[in-house]
N, C-alpha and C positions, 0 to 999 in steps of 0.2 A: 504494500500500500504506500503509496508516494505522499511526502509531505506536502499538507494543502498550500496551495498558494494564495497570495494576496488578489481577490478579483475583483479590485475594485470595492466602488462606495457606490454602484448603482443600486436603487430598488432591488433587479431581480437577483445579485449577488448577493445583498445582504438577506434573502431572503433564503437563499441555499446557507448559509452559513449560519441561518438561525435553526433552520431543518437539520444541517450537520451537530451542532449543537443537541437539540433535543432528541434526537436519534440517537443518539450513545447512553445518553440516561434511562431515556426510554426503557434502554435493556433492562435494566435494575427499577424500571416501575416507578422513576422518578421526579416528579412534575418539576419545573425550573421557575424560581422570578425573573423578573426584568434585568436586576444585578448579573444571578448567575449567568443568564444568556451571554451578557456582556463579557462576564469571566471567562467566560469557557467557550468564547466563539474562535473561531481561527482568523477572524479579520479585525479590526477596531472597529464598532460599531459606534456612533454618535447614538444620544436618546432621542433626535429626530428622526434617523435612519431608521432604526429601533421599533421605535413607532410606528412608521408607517409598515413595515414593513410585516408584523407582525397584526396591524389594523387588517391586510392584501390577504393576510393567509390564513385570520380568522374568519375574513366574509369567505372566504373561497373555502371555509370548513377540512383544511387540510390542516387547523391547530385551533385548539379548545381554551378558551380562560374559565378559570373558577379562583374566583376571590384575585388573588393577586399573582397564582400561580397559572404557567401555559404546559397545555399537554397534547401528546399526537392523538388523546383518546377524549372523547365525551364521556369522562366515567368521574364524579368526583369521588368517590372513594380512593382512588389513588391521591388523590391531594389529603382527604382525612388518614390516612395509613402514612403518607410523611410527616404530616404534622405527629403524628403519634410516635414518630419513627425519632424525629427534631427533640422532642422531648425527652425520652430515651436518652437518647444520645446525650442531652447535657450532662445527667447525670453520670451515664459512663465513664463519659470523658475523665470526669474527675477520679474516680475509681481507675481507672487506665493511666494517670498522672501519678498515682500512688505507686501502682503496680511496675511502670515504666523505671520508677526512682528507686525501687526495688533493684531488680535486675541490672541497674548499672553498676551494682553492687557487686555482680561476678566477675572472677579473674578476665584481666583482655577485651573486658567490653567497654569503647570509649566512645560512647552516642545510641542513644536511644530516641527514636520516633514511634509515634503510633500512624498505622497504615488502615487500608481498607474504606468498609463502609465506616466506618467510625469517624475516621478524619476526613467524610463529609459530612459529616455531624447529621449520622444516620444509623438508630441502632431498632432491629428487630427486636420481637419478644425473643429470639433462639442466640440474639447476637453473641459472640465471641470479640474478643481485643484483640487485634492482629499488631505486631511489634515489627518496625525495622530495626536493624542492630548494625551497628559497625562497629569491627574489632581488631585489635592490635592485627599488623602481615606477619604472617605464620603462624597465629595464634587462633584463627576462626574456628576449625575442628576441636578443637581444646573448648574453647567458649562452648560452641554450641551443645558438647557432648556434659559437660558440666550444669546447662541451664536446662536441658532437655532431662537430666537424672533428676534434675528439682522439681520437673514439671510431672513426672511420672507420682513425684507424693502428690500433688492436686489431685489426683484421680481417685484418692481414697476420701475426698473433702468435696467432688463435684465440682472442684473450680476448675478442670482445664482449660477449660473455654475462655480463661480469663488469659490465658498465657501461651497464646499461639506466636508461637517466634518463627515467624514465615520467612524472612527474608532476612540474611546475610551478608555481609560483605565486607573485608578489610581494608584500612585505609592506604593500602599501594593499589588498590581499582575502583575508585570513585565516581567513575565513569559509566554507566550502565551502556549495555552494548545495544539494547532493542532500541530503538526511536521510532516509536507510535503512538497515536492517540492515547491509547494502555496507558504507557510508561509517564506520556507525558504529564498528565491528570494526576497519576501515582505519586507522581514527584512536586507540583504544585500545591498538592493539599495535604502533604507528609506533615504532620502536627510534631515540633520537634518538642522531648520530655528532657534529656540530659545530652552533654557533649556539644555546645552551641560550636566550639571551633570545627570541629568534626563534621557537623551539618551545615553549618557555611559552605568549606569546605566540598563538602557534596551537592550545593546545589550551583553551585560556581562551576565544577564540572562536568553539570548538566543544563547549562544553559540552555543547549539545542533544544532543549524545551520549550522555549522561546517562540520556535519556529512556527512549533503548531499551535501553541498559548499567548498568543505577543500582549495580551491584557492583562491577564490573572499573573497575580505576584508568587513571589515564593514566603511561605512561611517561614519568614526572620523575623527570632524574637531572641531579645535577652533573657538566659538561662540563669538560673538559682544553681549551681551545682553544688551537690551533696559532697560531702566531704569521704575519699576513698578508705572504707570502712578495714579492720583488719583483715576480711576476708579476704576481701581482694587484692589487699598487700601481700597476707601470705601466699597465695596460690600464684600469685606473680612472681612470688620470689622463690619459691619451689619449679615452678617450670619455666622458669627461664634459660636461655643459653640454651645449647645444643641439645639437652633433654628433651626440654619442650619444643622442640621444632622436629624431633625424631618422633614424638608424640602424635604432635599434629598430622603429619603425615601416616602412619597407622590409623587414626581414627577416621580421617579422609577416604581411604581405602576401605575400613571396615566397613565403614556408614553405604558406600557408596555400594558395595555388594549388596549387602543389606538389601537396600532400596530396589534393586534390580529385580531383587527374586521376588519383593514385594509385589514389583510390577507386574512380571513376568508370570508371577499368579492371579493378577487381578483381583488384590484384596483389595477393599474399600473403607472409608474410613465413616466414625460413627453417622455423618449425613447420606451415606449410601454414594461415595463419589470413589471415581475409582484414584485410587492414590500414586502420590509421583514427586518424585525429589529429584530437581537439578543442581548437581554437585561441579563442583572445583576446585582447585586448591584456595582463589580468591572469593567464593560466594556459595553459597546454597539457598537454594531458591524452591519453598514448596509449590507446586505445578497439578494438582489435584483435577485431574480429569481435562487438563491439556487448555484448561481456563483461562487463558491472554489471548490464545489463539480462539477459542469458542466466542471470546468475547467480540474480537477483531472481525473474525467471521459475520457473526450477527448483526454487526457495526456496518461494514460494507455491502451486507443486503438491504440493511432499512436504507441506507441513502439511499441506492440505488432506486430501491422502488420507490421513493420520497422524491425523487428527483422526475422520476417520469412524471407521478402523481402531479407533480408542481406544475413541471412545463405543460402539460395537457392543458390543467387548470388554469395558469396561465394564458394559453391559447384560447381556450373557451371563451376566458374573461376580455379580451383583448379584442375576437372577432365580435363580440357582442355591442362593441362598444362601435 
């Protein structure tokens, strides 16, 4: 999928790039304001533009308002299931800012974000807190195998859901290699908990997100950081040097089998999805039912038929006149 380009400030571009817009949300049931359109359009939209263009595509019944929210559906229960969803989420959040300042507490882990539906401040009754992590080069398989044995006691308390630590990566690759819509989103609304250098740092080396976001900022905030508690000094000073880097790599390799025969058998994990771990020595990346790409997928069908839908409509409205 090729990076959107800039097509102009006419009417019928800003009107595809308000469709491009609500079409990805869509996926996840998500109705948009006026703000977010703007955030999350791939052009600069003016609130004249905005306007009309969104006046164009609700008389032509290709986009729905309800209350102050636009959707590709006449259904308002999808706007009361966000707002239910918004409030949720506040409170999460703050329980996930706990939990986050937690975890930077283990050996080698230098920045914590919360990822996901969360940090678009959207939680289900089923939600989970999904965690980014960056951690010491060469230390990531150490990290991870250390936070993941912590996360196995949640299971006898029913918190797992609280500590899904999806996403990895060390600070010698700061760089994410995908550049898509996905990633881009991923990385603009990454809510950061601890490690403010660390998350600079990474979103400086994703600016290309830019490309497809040139409105919506990146979440830079002054961090509080927690002072590095003993555990994490001990366990730092235990595996460090050439121990912990002969470590790390054994656990890379173990993990990485592991995962394979997981695959390879088509287990699935408690939501009935079939499960998937993308390993490396710089990242691990949970991948459950091939979900970037399914998403990406889904994404590339609604424009498209969003686009025919438009142009006809378009057409219709124009010979009429």
């Amino acid at each position: 999928m090729a990076v959107p380009g800039n097509e102009g400030s006419s009417i019928i571009s800003s009107e595809e790039a308000v469709l491009r817009t609500l079409s990805y949300f869509d996926i996840f049931h998500y109705p948009l304001t006026k703000a977010e359109i703007v955030a999350f359009s791939n052009i600069p939209l003016s609130a004249e533009i905005l306007e009309s263009s969104l006046n164009g595509l609700v008389s032509r019944q290709i986009v729905y308002p309800y209350n102050e929210f636009y959707s590709l559906h006449n259904n308002p229960l999808l706007v009361h299931r966000r707002i239910q969803g918004n409030e949720r989420a506040t409170h999460l959040l703050q329980k996930a800012q706990r939990i986050g300042r937690f975890l930077y507490q283990f050996p080698f882990v230098k920045a914590i974000g919360v990822s996901g539906s969360l940090s678009k401040n959207f939680a289900d009754q089923k939600a989970d807190i999904d965690f980014f992590i960056i951690t010491s080069t060469n230390r990531l398989w150490v990290a991870r195998t250390i936070m993941h044995l912590y996360k196995k006691l949640t299971f006898l308390t029913g918190r797992q859901h609280y500590y899904c630590m999806n996403y990895y990566i060390n600070e010698k690759e700061y760089e994410l290699k995908e550049r898509n819509i996905f990633t881009a989103i991923e990385i603009k609304t990454l809510v950061p908990v601890c490690g403010e250098k660390e998350i600079q740092a990474f979103f400086a080396a994703n600016k290309w997100a830019d490309e497809w976001l040139p409105v919506c900022g990146y979440k830079l905030q002054q961090l509080k950081e927690p002072n590095r508690s003993w555990m994490k000094k001990l366990g730092e000073w235990l595996l460090g040097g050439n121990r912990g880097g002969r470590l790390d790599d054994y656990l890379l390799n173990t993990t990485t089998r592991r995962w394979k025969k997981k695959e390879t058998r088509g287990m699935k994990n408690n939501k009935g999805v079939r499960m998937g771990l993308l390993t490396n020595k710089d990242f691990a990346k949970s991948n459950p039912g091939d979900f970037q790409q399914k998403v990406l997928s889904m994404y590339q069908q609604r424009v498209e038929g969003l686009m025919e839908k438009h142009n006809t409509a378009s057409y219709i409205n124009f010979s009429a006149k």
